[in-house]
N, C-alpha and C positions, 0 to 999 in steps of 0.2 A: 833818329833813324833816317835813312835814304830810302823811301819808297819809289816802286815804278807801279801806278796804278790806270788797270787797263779799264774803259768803260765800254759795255759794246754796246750794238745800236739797239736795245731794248733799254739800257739806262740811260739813251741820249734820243730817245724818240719823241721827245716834245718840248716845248721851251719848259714846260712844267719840272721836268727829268734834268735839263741842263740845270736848270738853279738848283734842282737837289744836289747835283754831282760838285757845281759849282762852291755848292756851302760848304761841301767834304771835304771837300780840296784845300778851302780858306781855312777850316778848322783844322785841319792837322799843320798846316803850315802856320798860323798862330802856336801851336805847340808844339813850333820849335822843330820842325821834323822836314825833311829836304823830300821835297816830293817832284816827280815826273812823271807825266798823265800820257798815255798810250789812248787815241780819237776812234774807237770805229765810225762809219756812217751811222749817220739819225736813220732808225727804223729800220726799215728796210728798202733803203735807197738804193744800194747796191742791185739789189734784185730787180728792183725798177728800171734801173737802168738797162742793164744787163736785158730787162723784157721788150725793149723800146730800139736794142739793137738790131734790127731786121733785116740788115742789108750786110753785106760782104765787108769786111774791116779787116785791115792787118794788125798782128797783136800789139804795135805800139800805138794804133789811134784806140784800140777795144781799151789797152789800160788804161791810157788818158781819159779815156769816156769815167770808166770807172771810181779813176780816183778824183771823180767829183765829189762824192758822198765823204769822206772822207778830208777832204782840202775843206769843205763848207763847218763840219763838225769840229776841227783846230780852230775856227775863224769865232762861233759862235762862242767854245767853250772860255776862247780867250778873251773874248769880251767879257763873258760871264765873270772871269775873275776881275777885269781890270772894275768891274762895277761894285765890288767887294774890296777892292784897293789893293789888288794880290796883283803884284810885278809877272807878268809873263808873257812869253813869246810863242808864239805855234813856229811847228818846222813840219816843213814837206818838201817831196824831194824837187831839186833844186834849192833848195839852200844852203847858205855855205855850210853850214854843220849837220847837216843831213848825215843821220845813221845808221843807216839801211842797203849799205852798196854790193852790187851781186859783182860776179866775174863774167866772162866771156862764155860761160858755161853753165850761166844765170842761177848759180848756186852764189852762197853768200857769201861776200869777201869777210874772213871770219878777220884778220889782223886791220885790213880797211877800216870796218865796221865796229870794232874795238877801240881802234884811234879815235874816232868821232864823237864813239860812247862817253867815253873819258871826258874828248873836248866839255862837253854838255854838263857832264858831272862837274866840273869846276865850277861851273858860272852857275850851279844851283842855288847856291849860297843866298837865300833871298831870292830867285826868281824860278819859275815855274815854266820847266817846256812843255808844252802840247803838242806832242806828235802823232804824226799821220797812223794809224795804223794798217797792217795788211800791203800797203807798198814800201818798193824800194826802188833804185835807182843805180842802172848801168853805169859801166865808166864813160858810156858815151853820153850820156846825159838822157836819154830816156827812162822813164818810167818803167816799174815790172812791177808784179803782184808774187808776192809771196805765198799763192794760193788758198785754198779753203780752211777756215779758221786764222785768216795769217795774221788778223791783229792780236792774239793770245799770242803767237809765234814773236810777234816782233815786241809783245812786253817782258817776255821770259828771257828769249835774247838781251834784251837790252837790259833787263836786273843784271844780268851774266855780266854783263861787260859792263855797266855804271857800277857794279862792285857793290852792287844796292842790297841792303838788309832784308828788303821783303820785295813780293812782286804782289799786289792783291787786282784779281780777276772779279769787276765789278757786272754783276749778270742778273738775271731775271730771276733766278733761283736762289732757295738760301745755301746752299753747299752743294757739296753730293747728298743725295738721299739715297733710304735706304730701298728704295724701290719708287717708281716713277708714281706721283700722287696723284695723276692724272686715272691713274688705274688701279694701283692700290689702294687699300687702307691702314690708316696708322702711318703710312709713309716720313721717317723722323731724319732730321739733320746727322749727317757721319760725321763728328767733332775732326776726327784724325781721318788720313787713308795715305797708303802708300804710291809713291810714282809707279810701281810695278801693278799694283791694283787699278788706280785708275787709268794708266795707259792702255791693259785687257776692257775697260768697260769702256771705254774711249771708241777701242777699234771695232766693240760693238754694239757703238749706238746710243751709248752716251754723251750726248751733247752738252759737257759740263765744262770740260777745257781740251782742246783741240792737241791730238798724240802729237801733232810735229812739233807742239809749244815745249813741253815737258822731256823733250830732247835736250832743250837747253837747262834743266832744273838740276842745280848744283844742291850738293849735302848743304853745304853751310848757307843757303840760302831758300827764308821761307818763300813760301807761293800759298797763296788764299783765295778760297770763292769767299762771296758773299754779296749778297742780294743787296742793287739798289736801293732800294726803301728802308735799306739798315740804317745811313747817314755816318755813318763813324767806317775809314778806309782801316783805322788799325785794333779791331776787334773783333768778334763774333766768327762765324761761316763757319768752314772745312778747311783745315789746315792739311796740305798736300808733304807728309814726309818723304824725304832720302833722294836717290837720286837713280837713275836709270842708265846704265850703263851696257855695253855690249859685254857679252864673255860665253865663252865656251868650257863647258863644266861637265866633268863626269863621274858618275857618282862611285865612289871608292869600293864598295863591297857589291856582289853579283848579286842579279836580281833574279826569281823563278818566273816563266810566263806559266799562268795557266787559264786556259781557255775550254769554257762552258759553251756544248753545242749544243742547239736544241733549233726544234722547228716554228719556224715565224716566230724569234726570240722578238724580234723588232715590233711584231703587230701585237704582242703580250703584255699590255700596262701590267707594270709594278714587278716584273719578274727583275730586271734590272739593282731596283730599288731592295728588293727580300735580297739579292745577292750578298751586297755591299754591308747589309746593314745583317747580316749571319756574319760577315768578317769582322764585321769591326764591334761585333758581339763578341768575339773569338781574341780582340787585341790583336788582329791584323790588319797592317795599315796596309793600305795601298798607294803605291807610288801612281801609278798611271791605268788609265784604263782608255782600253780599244775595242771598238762594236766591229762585227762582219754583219754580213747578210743575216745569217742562221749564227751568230755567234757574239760571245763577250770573250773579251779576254785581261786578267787582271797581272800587272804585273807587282810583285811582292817582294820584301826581303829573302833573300834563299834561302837562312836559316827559318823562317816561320812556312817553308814551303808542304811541308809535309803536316802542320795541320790546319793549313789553308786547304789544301787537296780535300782533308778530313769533314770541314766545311762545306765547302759545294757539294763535292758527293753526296754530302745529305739533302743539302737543294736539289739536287740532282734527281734523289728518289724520290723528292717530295713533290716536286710540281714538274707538272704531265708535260707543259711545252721542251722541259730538257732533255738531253740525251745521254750527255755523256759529259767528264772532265778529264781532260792531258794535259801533265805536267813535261813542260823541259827547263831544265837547271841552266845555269852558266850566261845568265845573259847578263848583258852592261849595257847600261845608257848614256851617252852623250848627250846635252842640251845644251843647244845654242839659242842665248838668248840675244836682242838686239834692235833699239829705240828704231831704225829704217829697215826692218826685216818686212815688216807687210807692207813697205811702197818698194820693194826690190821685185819687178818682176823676175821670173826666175827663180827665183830663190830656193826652188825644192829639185831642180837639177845642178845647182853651183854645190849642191850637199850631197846629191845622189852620186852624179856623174861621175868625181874624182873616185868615191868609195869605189863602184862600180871598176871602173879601171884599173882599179887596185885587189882586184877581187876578191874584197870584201863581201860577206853575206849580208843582205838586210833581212834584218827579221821585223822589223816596224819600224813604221814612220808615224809620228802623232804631232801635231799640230796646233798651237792655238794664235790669240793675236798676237802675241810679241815673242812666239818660240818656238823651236823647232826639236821634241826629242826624236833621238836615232838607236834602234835598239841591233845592237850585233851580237856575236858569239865572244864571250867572254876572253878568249887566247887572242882577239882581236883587236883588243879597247885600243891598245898603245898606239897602233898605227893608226886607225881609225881619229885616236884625238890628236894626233899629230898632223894628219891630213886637214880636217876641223879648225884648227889653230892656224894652220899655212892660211886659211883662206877668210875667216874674220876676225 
């Protein structure tokens, strides 16, 4: 297999950490398997640095400062293997085969960056690059940062384009868990999870692999956590399925909104929860759900509309915070989904605005990390997702 395995600076924070990573390395490459190691900085060098900058910098001396932690961590790891008798080279930029080149627009020369990939890929045969991770390097020959999380970003990338069988994400953790163990209990390893699952846990606030990485995670290409202190790069962890893609989709049959008003619905635990769970006592799923002030509102398939209605109205008479339930028929949803939707500022006026122009009614807007649904009037869908498709 061709591995690109990333280590960050929690499995390179001590000489202790380098020889484990190091053994890894040598052992999969004794069997037989073509591997390329992606360096964060040891520890948390980067942040040191970064604390030690006090005075005024322009952004090409701050990245230089930076990619010290990172230049130091190639230099070590590749000692670590040459002491194991494992052939390999660090690269960082400035070298001729540097992998990581941005444009004038300091986004990444995606065909540049490809040719380089390749170069490396050839000469794996037998030897071992150690590269930099989190930087890259302009046409003019300065240095740039790929920003926060960027050495996940530059191993996933670089799977992508070495045409690598696996990319595995060497970290402090054993996988995704199923809740953070720091605070739960029982907290157990997720075997499997998807790019769409964990890109939402990603954008909030799971720190298990970095959403800009998994922009580049192709179908036919695995991606792995798994914890340092495993020792083996092609076993164990969380195995990251499928692939995350942009699209604009709207769902074929109309939906019912109906919406439950009642007083301080918001300040009322658990009235939320008796709704949902009367529905789906009932065999009504719901697609989407939207809170107001004083209000929920549940969107449905239009045929289970009438005894979804039948449902809350009895919540309705049953607990004192409600008021009242209205149905309106005819609505359609559009959802756009998309890997750079939550770093697009903007992004809820490039949706609104055209609609709006086009005088379109919005009847809802709902939101989460990686989507956008848009609910209008049913005799609307077609222009509405024609508008939608002109624009991602």
């Amino acid at each position: 297999m061709r591995v690109v395995a990333k280590f960050g600076g929690t499995s390179l924070g001590s000489g202790d950490r380098i020889d484990r990573a190091a053994d890894s390395i040598a052992k999969a490459v004794e069997e037989g398997h073509e591997i390329a190691v992606v360096a964060s900085a040891m520890g948390s060098t980067t942040d040191e640095l970064l604390d030690e900058i006090s005075f005024e910098t322009e952004p090409a001396d701050r990245a230089e400062i930076v990619s010290m932690g990172e230049r130091t961590s190639v230099r070590m790891l590749k000692a670590a293997l040459a002491a194991r008798g494992v052939e390999a080279m660090f690269l960082e930029p400035g070298s001729d085969l540097w992998p990581v080149l941005t444009d004038a627009a300091g986004e990444v020369d995606v065909e540049a960056s490809r040719e380089r990939a390749l170069e490396i890929a050839d000469q794996m045969d037998g030897v071992v690059p150690v590269i930099t991770g989190f930087l890259a390097e302009a046409h003019d020959g300065s240095v740039t940062t790929l920003g926060r999380g960027g050495s996940d970003t530059t191993a996933v990338m670089l799977g992508k384009y070495m045409q690598a069988d696996e990319v595995v994400i060497v970290t402090d953790v054993e996988g995704v868990m199923t809740g953070d163990p720091r605070v739960v209990e029982g907290a157990r390893n997720v075997g499997e999870i998807t790019v769409d699952e964990l890109r939402n846990l990603s954008f909030r606030g799971a720190e298990v692999v970095a959403p800009s990485a998994l922009a580049y995670k192709e179908g036919n290409m695995g991606v792995r956590v798994v914890h340092y202190q495993h020792g083996d790069l092609l076993t164990g962890g969380t195995r990251i399925e499928g692939e995350f893609s942009s699209l604009v989709d709207m769902r074929d049959q109309p939906l019912a909104c109906m919406t439950v008003a009642g007083r301080a619905i918001r300040n009322s635990s658990g009235v939320l929860q008796e709704l949902t769970t009367a529905l789906g006592e009932a065999d009504v799923n719901v697609d989407a759900i939207a809170s107001g002030m004083d209000s929920v509102t549940f969107y449905v398939d239009e045929t289970l509309a009438e005894d979804a209605e039948a449902v809350l109205h009895r919540e309705v008479i049953d607990q004192e915070p409600l008021s009242s339930v209205t149905v309106e028929d005819g609505v359609a949803v559009i959802r756009i989904t998309g890997g750079e939707l939550p770093n697009q500022p903007g992004v809820l006026s490039e949706i609104v605005n055209p609609l709006t122009e086009a005088e379109i009614n919005l009847l809802d807007v709902i939101t989460s990390a990686t989507s956008v649904a848009v609910f209008v009037e049913w005799d609307d869908r077609e222009e509405a997702l024609e508008i939608m498709q002109s624009r991602f």
